[in-house]
Each structure stands twice: as structure tokens, then as C-alpha cells.
C-alpha positions as CSV (number, residue, x, y, z in Angstrom):
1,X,16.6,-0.7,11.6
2,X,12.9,-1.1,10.5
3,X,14.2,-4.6,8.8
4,X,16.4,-5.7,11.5
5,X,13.2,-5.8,13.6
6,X,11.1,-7.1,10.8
7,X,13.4,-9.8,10.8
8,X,13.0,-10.9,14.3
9,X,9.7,-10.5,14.5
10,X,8.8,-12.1,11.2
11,X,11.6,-15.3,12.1
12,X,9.4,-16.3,15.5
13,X,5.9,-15.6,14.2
14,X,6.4,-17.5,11.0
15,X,8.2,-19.8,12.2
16,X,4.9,-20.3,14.9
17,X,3.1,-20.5,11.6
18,X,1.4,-17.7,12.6
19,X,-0.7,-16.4,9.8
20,X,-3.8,-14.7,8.3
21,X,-5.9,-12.1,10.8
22,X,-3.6,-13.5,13.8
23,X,-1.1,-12.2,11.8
24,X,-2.4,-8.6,10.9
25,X,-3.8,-8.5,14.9
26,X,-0.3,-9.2,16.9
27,X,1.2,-6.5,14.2
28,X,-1.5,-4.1,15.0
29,X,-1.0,-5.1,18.7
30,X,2.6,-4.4,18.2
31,X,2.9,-1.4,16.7
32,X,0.0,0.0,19.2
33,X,2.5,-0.5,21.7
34,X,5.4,1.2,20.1
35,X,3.4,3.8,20.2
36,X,2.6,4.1,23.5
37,X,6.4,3.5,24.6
38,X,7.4,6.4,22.3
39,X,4.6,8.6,23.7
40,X,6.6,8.6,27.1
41,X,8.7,11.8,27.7
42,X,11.2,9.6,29.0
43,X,12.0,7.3,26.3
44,X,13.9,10.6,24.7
45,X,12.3,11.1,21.4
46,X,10.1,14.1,22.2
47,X,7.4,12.5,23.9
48,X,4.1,13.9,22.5
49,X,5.5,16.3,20.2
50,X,8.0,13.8,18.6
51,X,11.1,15.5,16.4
52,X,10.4,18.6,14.8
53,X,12.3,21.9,13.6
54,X,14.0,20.1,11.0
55,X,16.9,22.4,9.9
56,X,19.0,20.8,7.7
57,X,20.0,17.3,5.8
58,X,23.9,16.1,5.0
59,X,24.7,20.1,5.7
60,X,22.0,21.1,2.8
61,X,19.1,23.6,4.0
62,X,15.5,21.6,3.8
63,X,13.5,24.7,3.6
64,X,15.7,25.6,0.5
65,X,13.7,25.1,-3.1
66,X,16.5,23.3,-4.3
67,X,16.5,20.8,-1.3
68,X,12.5,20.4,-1.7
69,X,12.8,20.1,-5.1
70,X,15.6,17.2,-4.5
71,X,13.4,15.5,-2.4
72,X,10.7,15.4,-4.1
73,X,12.7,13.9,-7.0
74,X,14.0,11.7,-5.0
75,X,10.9,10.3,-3.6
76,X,9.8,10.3,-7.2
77,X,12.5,8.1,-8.4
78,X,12.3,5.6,-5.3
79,X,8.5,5.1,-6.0
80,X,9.6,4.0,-9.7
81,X,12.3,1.5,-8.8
82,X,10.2,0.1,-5.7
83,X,7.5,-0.4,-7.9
84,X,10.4,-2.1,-10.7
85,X,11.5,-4.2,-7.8
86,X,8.1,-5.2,-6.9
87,X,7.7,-6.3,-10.6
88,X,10.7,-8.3,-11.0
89,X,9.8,-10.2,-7.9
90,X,6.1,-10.6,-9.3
91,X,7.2,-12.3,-12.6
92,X,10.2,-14.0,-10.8
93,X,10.1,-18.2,-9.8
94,X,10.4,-16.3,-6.6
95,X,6.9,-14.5,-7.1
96,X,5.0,-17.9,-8.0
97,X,6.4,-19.6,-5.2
98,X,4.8,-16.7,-2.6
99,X,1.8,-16.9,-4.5
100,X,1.9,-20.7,-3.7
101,X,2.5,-19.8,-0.6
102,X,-0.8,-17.6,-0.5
103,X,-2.9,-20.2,-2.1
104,X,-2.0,-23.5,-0.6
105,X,0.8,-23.0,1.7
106,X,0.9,-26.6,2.7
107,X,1.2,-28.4,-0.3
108,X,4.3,-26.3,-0.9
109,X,5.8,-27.8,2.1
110,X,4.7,-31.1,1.4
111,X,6.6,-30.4,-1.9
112,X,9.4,-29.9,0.0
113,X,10.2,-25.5,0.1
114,X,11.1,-23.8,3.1
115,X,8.4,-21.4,3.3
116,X,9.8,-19.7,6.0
117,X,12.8,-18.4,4.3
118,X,10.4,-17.2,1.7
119,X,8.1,-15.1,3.8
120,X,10.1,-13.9,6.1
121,X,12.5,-12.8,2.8
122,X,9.3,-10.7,1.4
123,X,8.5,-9.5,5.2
124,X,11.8,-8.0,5.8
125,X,11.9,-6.3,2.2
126,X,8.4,-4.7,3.0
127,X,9.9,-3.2,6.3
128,X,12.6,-1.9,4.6
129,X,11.1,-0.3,1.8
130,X,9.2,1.0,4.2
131,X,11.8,2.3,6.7
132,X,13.0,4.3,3.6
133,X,10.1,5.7,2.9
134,X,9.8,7.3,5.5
135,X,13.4,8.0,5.9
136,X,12.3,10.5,2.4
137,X,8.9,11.6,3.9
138,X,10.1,13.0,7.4
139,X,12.9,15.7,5.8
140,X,9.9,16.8,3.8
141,X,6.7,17.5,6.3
142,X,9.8,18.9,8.8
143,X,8.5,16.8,11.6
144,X,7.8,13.1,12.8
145,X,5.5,11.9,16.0
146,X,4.7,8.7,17.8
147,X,1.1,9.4,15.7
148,X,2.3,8.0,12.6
149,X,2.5,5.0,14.2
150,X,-1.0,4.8,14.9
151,X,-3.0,1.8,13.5
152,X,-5.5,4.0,11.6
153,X,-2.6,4.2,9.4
154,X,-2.2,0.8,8.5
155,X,-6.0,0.8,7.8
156,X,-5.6,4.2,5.8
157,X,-3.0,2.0,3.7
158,X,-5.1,-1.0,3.1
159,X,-8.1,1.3,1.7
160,X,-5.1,2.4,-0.7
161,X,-4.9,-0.9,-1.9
162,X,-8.9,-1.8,-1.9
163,X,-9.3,1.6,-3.7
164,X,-6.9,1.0,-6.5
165,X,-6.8,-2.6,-6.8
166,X,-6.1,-5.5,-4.9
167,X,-3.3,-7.6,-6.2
168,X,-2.1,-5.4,-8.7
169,X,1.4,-3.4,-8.4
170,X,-0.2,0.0,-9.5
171,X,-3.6,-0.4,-8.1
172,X,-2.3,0.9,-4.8
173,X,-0.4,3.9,-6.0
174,X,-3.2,4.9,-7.8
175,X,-5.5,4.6,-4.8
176,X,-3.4,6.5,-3.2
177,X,-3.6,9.3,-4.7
178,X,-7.4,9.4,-5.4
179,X,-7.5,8.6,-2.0
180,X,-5.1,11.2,-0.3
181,X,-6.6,13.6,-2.8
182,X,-10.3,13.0,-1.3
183,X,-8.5,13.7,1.9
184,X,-7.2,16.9,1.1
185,X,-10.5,18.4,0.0
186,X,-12.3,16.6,3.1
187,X,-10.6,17.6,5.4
188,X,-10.6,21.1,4.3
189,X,-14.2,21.4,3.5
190,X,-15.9,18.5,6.0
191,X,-12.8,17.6,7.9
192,X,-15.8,16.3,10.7
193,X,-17.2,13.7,8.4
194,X,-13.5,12.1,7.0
195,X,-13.4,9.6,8.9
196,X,-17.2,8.3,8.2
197,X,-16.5,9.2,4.9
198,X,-13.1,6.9,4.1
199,X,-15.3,3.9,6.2
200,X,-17.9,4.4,3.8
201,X,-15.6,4.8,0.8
202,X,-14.0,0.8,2.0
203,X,-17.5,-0.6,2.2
204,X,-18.7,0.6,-1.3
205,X,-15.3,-0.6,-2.8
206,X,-15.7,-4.3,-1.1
207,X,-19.2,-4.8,-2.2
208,X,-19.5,-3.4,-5.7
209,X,-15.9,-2.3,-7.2
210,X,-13.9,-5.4,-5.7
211,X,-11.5,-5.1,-7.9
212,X,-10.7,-1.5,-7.7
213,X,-10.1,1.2,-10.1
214,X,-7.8,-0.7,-11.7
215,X,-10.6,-3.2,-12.5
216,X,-12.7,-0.5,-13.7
217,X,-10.1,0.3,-16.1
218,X,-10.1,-2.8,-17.1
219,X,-13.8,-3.2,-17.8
220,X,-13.8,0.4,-19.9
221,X,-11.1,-0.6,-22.4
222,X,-12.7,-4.1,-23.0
223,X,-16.0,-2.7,-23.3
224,X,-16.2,-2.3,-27.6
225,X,-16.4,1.0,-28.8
226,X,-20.1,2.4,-29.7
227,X,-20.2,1.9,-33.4
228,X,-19.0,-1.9,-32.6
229,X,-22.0,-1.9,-30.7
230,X,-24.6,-0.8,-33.2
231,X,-23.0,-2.6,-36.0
232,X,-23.3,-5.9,-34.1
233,X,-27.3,-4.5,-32.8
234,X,-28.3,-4.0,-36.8
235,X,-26.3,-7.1,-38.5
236,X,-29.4,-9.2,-37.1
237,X,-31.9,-7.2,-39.0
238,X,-29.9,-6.9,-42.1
239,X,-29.7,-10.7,-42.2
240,X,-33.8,-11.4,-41.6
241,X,-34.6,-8.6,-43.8
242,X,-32.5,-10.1,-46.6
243,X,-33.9,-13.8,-46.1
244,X,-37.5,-11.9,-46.4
């Protein structure tokens, strides 16, 4: 379902060459509006409290360790073969043509590639990645409401990917978890001040880790070990003390 509608949204938008923060604003816009419509008691999917008391899955128990335990597997296993998926489309003719696509969009079709099919391809996979994502998450937290469809989310998930790394693969799994960890403890101890603090926490990352974590990894293992360091620091004395 979530790439059915990808699909028709993403075939009229792109195909409107619709791009860039237009793009991001009609989503936002969009799924604002969802939310809103599923808020209404009379839609039929709970209104305010959404669908909770989750009982049981395919005739299994949820609250059941075994079931949890499953799950969490599960979710496990999905994480490592979207992020496999991901790769192979990366390193694929298909992955340099979308970063064409990012870079200089019209030269590509001046080349002669449908761009269309290739974006609205990548769109629809997103969404339905996506959809079962959530299709794993909901079972586990026992309940779902038209909240998580807030666009605070969607902001929540771009500060994942600023956090860990902008285009890299693992950058934003690793932001996410430094970043839902922060949350935990925030909210817990200064649950007032999380949202000020995750603001400032996107700021500092733009201006003086642009790269992310994963760029910070980076920079630690090119930097040469210590004794490199010295080595390189005393060779110049060595040399003018031996021409003395």
C-alpha cells in the first residue's frame, strides 16, 4: 500500500519535474494532511487513540518472549538486507545514473535517459521499505496513532542522517542510534529541553561535523599513529644536526 501511493504520487510530481525543497514541502504538506484525516473519529481507525491492544500476530502471542524475541530478529535481519539492497543499488549502473540524476539532471536527459522511470523506481522502493518497517515496528510498541505521521518525524529522520553521515549507507543507522540513544536519556532526565536540544544537536552537525560521524571516523583512522608523528617531528633535527 505505502508503494502503490508512492507510485502515484511520485508518477505526477516527477513527471511536473517537481523537485528539490518543492519536493520535500508538498510531501510534508501531504502527509500533514493524512494526519489530520486519520485524526477524525469517523474515518474508522481509532481517531485520536489510533490501534492499540495488540494481542496477537498470524495466531502467535506478541507479548510472548519468544514472539518479541522473533521480532526483534526479524527487524534485525531486515535492517541487514535493506542496507545490502541499498548497496547493490549504490555500486550498480543504476546507482550512477541517480547520482547523475542528483548532480546534473539535465544533461542526463539531453543524453537521452528517462529520468522519470529512474526516480520514481528509487521513490517507490523507499516507500516500501518503509511501509515494512513499520509493518515490523507496530507488532512491537503494541500500538500505532495518526502521530507517527507527524512531520517532526521526517525531521527526526533527516537529523539521523546529518548525525551519522550524509551520503553514506551506514552513516544514518549509526545516527540513529546515537541519536535515539540521546533521546532516551533526554527525555528521561530533561524530557523539557529535547526538542531545543535535537535543534541544537542539527545546527552543530551542519556547521562544524558536516560530514557526520562517519566523517569523524574517517579523519581518526587517517590521522598517523603518535610515534609516526614524533618520528616525522625529530627526522628534521637529526638531518641538521648531522650536516653540523
Amino acid at each position: 500500500m505505502p508503494g502503490l501511493i508512492a507510485f502515484v504520487f511520485g508518477f505526477f510530481a516527477f513527471r511536473s519535474r517537481i523537485k528539490g525543497v518543492y519536493f520535500s514541502i508538498i510531501t510534508q504538506a501531504l502527509t500533514f494532511a493524512a494526519m489530520l484525516a486519520f485524526f477524525r473519529n469517523d474515518m474508522g481507525f481509532g481517531g485520536n487513540n489510533g490501534f492499540t491492544d495488540f494481542k496477537r500476530v498470524l495466531g502467535i502471542a506478541i507479548t510472548s518472549p519468544a514472539t518479541r524475541t522473533t521480532l526483534f530478529v526479524c527487524s534485525g535481519l531486515y535492517l541487514l538486507l535493506a542496507l545490502l539492497v541499498c548497496r547493490y543499488i549504490v555500486t550498480s549502473k543504476l546507482g550512477r545514473v541517480l547520482t547523475a540524476i542528483r548532480d546534473q539532471e539535465s544533461r542526463l536527459m539531453f543524453l537521452g535517459y528517462r529520468t522519470l522511470s529512474y526516480k520514481l523506481f528509487v521513490w517507490t522502493l523507499a516507500a516500501v521499505m518503509s511501509g515494512i518497517a513499520g509493518a515490523l515496528y507496530v507488532p512491537q510498541v503494541g500500538i500505532i496513532n495518526p502521530s507517527e505521521m507527524s512531520p517532526a518525524n521526517s525531521i527526526e529522520i533527516a537529523i539521523w542522517a546529518a548525525v551519522g553521515g550524509r551520503g553514506t549507507l551506514f552513516g544514518p543507522i549509526l545516527g540513529a542510534f546515537a541519536v535515539n540513544g540521546a533521546k532516551s536519556w533526554f527525555t528521561v532526565a530533561f524530557p523539557q529541553f529535547w526538542l531545543y536540544f535535537l535543534g541544537l544537536l542539527f545546527v552543530l552537525v551542519t556547521l562544524f561535523l558536516p560530514r557526520g560521524l562517519m566523517g569523524l571516523l574517517e579523519l581518526v583512522r587517517k590521522r598517523p599513529p603518535a610515534k609516526e608523528i614524533a618520528t616525522e617531528a625529530t627526522e628534521p633535527a637529526i638531518v641538521a644536526g648531522a650536516k653540523t
